[in-house]
C-alpha positions in Angstrom: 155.7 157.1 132.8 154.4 155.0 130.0 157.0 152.6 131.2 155.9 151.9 134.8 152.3 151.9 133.8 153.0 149.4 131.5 154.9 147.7 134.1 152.1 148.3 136.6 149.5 146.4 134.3 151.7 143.8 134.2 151.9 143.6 137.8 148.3 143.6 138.0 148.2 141.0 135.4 150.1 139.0 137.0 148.7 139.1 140.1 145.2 138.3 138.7 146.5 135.2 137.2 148.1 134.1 140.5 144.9 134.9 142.3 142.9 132.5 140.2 145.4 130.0 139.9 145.6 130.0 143.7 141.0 130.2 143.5 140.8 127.3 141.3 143.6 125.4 143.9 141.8 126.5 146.3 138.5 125.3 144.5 140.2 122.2 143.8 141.3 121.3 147.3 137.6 121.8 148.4 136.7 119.5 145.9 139.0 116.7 147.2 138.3 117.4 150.7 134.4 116.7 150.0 135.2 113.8 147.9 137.2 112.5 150.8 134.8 113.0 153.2 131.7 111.4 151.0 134.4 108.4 150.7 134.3 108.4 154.8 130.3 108.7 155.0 130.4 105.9 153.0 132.9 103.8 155.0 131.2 105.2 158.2 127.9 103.4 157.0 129.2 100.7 155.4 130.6 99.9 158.6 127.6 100.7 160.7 125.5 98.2 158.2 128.1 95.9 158.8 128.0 96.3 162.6 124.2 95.9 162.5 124.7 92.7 160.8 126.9 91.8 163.1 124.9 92.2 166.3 121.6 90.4 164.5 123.9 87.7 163.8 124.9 87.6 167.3 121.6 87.8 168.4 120.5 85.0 165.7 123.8 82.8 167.1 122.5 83.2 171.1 118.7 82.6 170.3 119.9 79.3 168.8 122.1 78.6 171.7 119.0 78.5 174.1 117.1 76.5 171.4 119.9 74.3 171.4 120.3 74.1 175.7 116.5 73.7 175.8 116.8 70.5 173.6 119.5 68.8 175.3 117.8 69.3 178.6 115.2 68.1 177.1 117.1 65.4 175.3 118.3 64.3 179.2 115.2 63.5 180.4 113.8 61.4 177.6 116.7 59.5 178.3 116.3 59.2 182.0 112.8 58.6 181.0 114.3 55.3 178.4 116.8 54.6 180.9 113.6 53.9 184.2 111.9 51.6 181.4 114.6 49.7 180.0 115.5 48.7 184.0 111.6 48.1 184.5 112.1 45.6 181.4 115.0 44.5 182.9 113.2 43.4 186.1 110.1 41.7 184.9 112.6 39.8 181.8 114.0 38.2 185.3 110.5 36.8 185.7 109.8 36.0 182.3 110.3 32.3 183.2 107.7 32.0 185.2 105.0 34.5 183.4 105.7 32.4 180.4 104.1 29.5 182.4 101.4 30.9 184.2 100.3 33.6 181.6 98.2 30.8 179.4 95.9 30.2 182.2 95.4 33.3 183.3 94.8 34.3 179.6 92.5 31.6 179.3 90.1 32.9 182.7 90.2 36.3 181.2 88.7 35.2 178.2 86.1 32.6 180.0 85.5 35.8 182.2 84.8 38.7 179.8 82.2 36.3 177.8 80.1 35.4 181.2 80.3 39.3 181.7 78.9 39.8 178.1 76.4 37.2 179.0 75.1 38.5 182.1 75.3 42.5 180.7 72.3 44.6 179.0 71.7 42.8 175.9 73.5 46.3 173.8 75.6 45.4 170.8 75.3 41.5 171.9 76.3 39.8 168.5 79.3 42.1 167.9 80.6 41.8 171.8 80.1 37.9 171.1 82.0 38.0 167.9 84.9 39.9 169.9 84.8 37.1 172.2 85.6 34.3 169.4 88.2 36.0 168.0 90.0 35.6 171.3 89.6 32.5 171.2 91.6 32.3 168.2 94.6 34.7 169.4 94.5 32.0 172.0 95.6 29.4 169.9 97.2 31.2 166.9 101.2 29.8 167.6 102.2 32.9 165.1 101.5 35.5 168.4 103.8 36.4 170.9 102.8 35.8 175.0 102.8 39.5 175.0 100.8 40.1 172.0 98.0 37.6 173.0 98.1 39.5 176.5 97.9 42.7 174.1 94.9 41.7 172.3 93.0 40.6 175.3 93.7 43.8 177.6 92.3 45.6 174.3 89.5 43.7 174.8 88.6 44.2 178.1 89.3 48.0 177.9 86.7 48.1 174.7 84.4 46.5 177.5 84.9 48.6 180.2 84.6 51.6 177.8 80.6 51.0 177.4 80.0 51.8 181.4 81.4 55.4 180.4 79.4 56.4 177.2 76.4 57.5 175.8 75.2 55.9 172.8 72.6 56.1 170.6 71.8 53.7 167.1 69.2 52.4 164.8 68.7 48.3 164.9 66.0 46.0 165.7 63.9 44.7 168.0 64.1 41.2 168.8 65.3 40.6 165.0 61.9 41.6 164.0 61.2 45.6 164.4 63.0 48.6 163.8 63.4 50.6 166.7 66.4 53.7 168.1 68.2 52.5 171.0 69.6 54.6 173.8 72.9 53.1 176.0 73.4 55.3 179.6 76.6 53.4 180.4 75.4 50.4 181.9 73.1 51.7 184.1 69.8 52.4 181.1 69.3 50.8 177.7 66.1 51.5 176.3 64.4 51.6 172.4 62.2 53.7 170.9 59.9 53.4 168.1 60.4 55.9 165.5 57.1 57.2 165.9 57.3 57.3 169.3 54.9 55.4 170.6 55.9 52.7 172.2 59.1 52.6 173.8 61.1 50.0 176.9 63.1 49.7 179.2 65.5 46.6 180.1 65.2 45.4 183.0 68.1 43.2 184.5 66.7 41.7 186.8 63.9 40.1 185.1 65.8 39.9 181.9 62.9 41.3 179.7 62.0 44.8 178.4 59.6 47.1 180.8 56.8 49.8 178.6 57.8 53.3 179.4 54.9 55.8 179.7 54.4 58.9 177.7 56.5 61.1 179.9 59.1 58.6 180.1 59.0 58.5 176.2 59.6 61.9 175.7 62.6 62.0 177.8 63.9 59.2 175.9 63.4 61.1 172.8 65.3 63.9 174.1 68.2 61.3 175.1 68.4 60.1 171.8 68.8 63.5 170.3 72.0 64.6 173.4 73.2 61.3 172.4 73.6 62.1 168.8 74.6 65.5 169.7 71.3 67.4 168.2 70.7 68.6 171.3 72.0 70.6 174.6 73.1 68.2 177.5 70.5 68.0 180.0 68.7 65.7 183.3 66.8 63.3 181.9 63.8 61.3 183.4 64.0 58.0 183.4 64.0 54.5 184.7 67.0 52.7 185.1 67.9 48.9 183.9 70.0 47.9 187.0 68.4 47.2 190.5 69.6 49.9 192.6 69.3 48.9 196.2 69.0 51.0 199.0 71.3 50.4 202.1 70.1 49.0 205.3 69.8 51.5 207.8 70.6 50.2 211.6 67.3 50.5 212.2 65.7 49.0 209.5 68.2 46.0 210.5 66.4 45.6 214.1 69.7 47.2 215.6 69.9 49.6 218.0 70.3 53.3 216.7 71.8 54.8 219.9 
């Protein structure tokens, strides 16, 4: 009896060390298995990170593609654009011959041209238009310039002239050489002065090559002009009489013709 109870807690013994053997195995191989599977987390998002990049650097790769497209079309038509001027060049180099030959004359009226124009204009900014004048005179005869830069220099000219008929102006300067006075420049249709106490104030007048009084009313609105012109005051109508003739049309009637 003693004997099989003795062999009996062995048994048991035995059996308890198998159990936790086969626990702690057991244990163990859970262990591994999460280890394993953090390990595959971790190459599962590693390789979503990756395919992320991957896409933004496919996205990247076709945004630059269109950039890239957009330029060379672009690209094309500055060189379609080069390609019309250089045959435009082309064409008139054919004539070159003959511009070479007729261009100093036709230079030359230009010039004789823009200075009876200056002459026979409102009498605004006379000495500096003059001046401008002279020194084509000199890019006339200065041998150092080009055909095509003398015709450069007196187109630039001529623009600068036709530029006054399109602003309005406003300085400080005198009278006659004598009397300081604020003029006001409508284009070329009005150039007046002012006194800077306002009272006295003209208008030229082309056709009898003087300068006209303005009345009070007149005065004031010449005041206000001075002010839109330098921009100390709101655009508005302004009242006032004009330096160039304006001459009404003949109506039939009024030319003895029969208005039927």
């Amino acid at each position: 009896m003693f004997r099989f109870h003795a062999v009996l807690v062995a048994l048991v013994t035995l059996c308890g060390a198998g159990y936790a053997q086969a626990q702690e195995s057991l244990v163990d191989r859970s262990a591994e298995a999460q280890r394993r599977q953090a390990e595959l987390q971790t190459r599962i998002d590693a390789a979503d990170d990756e395919t992320r990049r991957l896409i933004g650097d496919l996205r990247q790769a076709r945004a630059e593609a269109q950039r890239v497209e957009a330029y060379n079309a672009e690209l094309e038509r500055v060189v379609a654009r080069q390609a019309e001027a250089l045959a435009r060049r082309e064409r008139a180099l054919e004539g070159a011959a003959t511009l070479h030959e007729e261009l100093p004359p036709l230079l030359r009226g230009m010039v004789e041209r823009l200075d009876h124009w200056i002459e026979a204009d409102l009498p605004f900014l006379r000495d500096e238009r003059r001046a401008r004048v002279a020194s084509l005179e000199r890019v006339l005869s200065d041998p150092a310039l080009s055909p095509a830069e003398r015709l450069d220099r007196v187109l630039a000219a001529w623009r600068g002239e036709l530029a006054y008929g399109r602003e309005l102006d406003a300085w400080r300067g005198l009278l006659d050489g004598e009397r300081e006075v604020d003029f006001l420049r409508l284009g070329r249709v009005g150039f007046y002065y002012l006194t800077p106490n306002g009272h006295e104030g003209g208008v030229w007048k082309v056709e009898e090559q003087a300068w006209q009084p303005l009345d009070k009313a007149a005065r004031r609105s010449l005041a206000d002009g001075l002010r839109i012109a330098r921009e100390q005051r709101a655009p508005e109508l302004l009242t006032l009489p004009v330096s160039q003739t304006i001459s009404r049309p003949e109506t039939t009637r009024e030319r003895g013709g029969d208005a039927s």
